[in-house]
N, C-alpha and C positions, 0 to 999 in steps of 0.2 A: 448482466442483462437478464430480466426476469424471463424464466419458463424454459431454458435449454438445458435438459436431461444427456449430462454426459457428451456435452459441445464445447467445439473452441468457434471461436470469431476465423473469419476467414479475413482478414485486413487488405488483401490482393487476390486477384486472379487471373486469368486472361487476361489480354488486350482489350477493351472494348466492353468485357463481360460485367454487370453488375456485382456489388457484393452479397453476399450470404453468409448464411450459417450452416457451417457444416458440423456433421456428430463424428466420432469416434466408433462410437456403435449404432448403427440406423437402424430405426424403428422398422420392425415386420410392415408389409404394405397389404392391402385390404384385398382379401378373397372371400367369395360367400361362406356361410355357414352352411352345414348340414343340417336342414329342418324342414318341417312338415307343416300342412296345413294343418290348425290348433281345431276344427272344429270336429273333426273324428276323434282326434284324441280327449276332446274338453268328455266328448257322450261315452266314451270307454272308460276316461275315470268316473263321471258318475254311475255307470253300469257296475265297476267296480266296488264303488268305495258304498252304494246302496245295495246290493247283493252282498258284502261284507260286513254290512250292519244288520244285515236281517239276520244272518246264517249266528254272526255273534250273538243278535239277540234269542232266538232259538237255541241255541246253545245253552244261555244262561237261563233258559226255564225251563229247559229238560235237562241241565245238568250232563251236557255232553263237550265231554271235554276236545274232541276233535272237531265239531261243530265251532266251536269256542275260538280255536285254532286260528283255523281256516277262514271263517269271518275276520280276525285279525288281520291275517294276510293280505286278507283281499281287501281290507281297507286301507291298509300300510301300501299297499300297489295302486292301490285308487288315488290316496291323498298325491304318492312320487310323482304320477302320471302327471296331475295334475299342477305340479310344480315348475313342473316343465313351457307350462301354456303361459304366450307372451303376448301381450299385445301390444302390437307395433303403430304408433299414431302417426297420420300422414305429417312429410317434414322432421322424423326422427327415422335413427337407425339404432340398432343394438350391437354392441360389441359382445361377441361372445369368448368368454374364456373360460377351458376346465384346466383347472388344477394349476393355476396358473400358466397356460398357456394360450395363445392364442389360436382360436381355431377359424375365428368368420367373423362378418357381417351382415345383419338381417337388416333390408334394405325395405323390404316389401310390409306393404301396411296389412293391418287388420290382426287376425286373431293366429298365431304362429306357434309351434310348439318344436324345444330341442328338446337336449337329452338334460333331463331336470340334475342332473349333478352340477350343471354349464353353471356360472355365474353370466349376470346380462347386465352391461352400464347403456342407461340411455344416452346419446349421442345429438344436437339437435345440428341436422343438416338444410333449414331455411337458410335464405339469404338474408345477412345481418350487416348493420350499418355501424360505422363506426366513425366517430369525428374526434380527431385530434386535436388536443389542448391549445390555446393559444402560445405559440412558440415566439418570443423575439433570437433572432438570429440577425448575424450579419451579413451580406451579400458578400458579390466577388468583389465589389469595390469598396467593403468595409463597411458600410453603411448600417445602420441598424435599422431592421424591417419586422413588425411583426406578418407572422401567417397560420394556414390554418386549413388543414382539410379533411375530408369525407373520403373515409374508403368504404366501397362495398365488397363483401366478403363472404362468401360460402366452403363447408368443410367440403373437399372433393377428395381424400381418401381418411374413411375413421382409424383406422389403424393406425395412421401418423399422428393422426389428431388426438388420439386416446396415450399413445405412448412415446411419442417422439418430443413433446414438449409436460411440463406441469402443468403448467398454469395455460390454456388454447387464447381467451379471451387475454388476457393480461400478454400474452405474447406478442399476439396481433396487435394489441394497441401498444405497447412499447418500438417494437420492428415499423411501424408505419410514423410513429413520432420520427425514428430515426431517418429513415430516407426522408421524410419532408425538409428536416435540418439540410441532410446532406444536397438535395435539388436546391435548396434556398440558399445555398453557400457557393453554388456552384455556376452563378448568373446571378449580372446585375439587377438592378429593380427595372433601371430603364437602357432602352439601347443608345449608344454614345455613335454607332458607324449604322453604315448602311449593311442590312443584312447579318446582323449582330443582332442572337437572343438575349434576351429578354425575361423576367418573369412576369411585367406587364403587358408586355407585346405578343408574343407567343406562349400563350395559352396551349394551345391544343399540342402542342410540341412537350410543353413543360407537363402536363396532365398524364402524355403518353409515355414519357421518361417516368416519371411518377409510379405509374402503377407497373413497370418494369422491373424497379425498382423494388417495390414493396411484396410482387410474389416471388423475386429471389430471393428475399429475405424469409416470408414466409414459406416458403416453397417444402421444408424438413419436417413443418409442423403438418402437410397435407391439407393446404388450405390454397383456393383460388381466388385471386381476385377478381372483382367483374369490372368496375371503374372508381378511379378517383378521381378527386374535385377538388379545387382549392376554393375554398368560401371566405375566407382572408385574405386580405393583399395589401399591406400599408405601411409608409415607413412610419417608423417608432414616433414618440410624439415629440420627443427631445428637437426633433428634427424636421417635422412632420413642416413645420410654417418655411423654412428656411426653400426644403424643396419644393413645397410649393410658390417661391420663389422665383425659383430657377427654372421652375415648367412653366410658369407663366411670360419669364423675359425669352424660356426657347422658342414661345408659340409665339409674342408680338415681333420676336426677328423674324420670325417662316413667314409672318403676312405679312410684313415690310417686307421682305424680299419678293414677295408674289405679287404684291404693289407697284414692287419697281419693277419687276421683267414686265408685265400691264402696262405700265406707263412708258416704259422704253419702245415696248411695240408700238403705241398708238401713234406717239412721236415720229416713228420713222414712217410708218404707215401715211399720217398725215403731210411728211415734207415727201415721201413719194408722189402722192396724190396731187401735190399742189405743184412740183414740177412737172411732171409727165400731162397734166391738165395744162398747164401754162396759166393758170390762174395770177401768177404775182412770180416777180424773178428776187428772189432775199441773195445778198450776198454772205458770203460765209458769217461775220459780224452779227448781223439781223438773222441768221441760220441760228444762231449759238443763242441770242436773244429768245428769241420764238420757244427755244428748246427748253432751255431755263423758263421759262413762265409755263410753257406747258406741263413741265413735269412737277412745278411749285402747285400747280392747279391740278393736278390730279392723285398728286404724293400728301397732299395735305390732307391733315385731321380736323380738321376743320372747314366752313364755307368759304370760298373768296368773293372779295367784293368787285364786281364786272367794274371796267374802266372802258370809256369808250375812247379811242380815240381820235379828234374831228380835225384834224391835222393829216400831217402826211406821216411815213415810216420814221421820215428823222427828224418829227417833232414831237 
């Protein structure tokens, strides 16, 4: 797996707990740096390093060899000083390290000054988007489905993010390809029982498993998620007509069945009405008649044509 520095896979954990990546050796975790505002120190190197070129230049045309000196110095202290001034641009932070080791994080923007021996890697702490490849995967009932999502991502400690992983960006997007497999493998496309998820039904269940998911996984590199999204949802295309087959014969049985509970009520609704009104007395036979013609007349997909009849009941 790309970008883990001195990791094994954690394949289990707790009950209930997502999985991760744990190190061996975990990366130092983020404390400020020792540093100063850059703009006293920016006018002390120039104080410096222009008081060091004059005094060198006087030197070299009086031929004074301490003058000569001493202008050197004080430009050689001017330029150091001056190495040290960092400017930190809003949405970046600076990892500092001397001599290979880690000492801080300068967080704060604008013109900042360490101790110029420090190295300084720029760090970029915006929030960044990232959208995962189109995945075909199988669901829990085998099926092949492609999918597809958006995570949003911000560094929230540089020091994990600077050492805990190689690669930050290639991590992230490798760790978040993987849990989408792993939520896509782990529920069906469609619910088969009542109260059985879904990755087309529940949405916002599967979204929040999701990103629970993706900052355990991330979690070593020092990185938070904000949200993910799934922007794909489809079974494979192999497949794709068959079930929608099978969604279409589930939906004309739910409105045949919503049909017939409607028609069953009216039914008994209307043989209430016409007993308790005493309108007409039907014995059981002409009960069963009436019942049959009204539910062929209300269960039908089609118009029926009225029949009058100018006779009696049993003609």
């Amino acid at each position: 797996m790309a970008g883990i520095r001195s990791a094994g896979w954690s394949s289990s954990g707790p009950a209930g707990s997502s999985p991760g990546v744990t190190g061996s050796s975990p990366a130092p975790t983020e404390k400020p740096a020792r540093e100063a505002s850059g703009w006293g120190m920016a006018l002390a190197a120039a104080i410096l390093g222009i008081t060091g070129i004059g005094l060198f230049a006087v030197g070299i045309a009086g031929l004074s060899a301490p003058a000569v000196i001493v202008g050197a110095l004080l430009a050689l202290a001017g330029c150091l000083v001056a190495r040290g001034l960092t400017p930190v641009s809003p949405g970046q932070a600076r990892v500092v390290l001397l001599f290979g080791r880690y000492t801080g994080t300068i967080r704060a923007d604008g013109l900042r000054w360490v101790n110029p021996l420090a190295t300084r890697t720029k760090i970029s702490t915006r929030i960044r988007n990232h959208e995962t490849a189109m995945a075909k995967v199988n669901d829990a009932d085998g099926n092949p489905i492609e999918i597809a999502a958006v995570v949003v991502w911000q560094v929230r400690d540089t020091a994990q993010a600077s050492f805990g992983v190689d690669d930050l960006i290639r991590f992230v997007a490798t760790q978040a390809e993987t849990a989408v497999r792993h939520v896509a493998t782990s529920y069906p496309y469609d619910a088969h029982r009542e109260g059985q998820m879904s990755l087309r039904d529940s949405t916002q269940e599967i979204t929040a498993e999701l990103s629970v998911e993706i900052a355990a996984r991330v979690r070593p590199a020092g990185v938070k998620i904000i949200e993910s999204r799934l922007t794909r949802l489809s079974y494979a295309p192999e497949i794709a007509q068959a079930m929608l087959r099978r969604q279409q014969a589930g939906a004309v049985v739910a409105a045949r069945q919503r049909i017939v509970d409607g028609a069953v009520g009216m039914v008994e609704s209307a043989l209430s009405r016409l007993g308790a009104d005493g309108v007409v007395e039907l014995d059981e036979e002409r009960k069963a008649a009436m019942v049959s013609n009204l539910l062929v007349v209300l269960c039908s997909e089609h118009a029926t044509q009225p029949v009058i009849n100018t006779g009696t009941l049993y003609q």
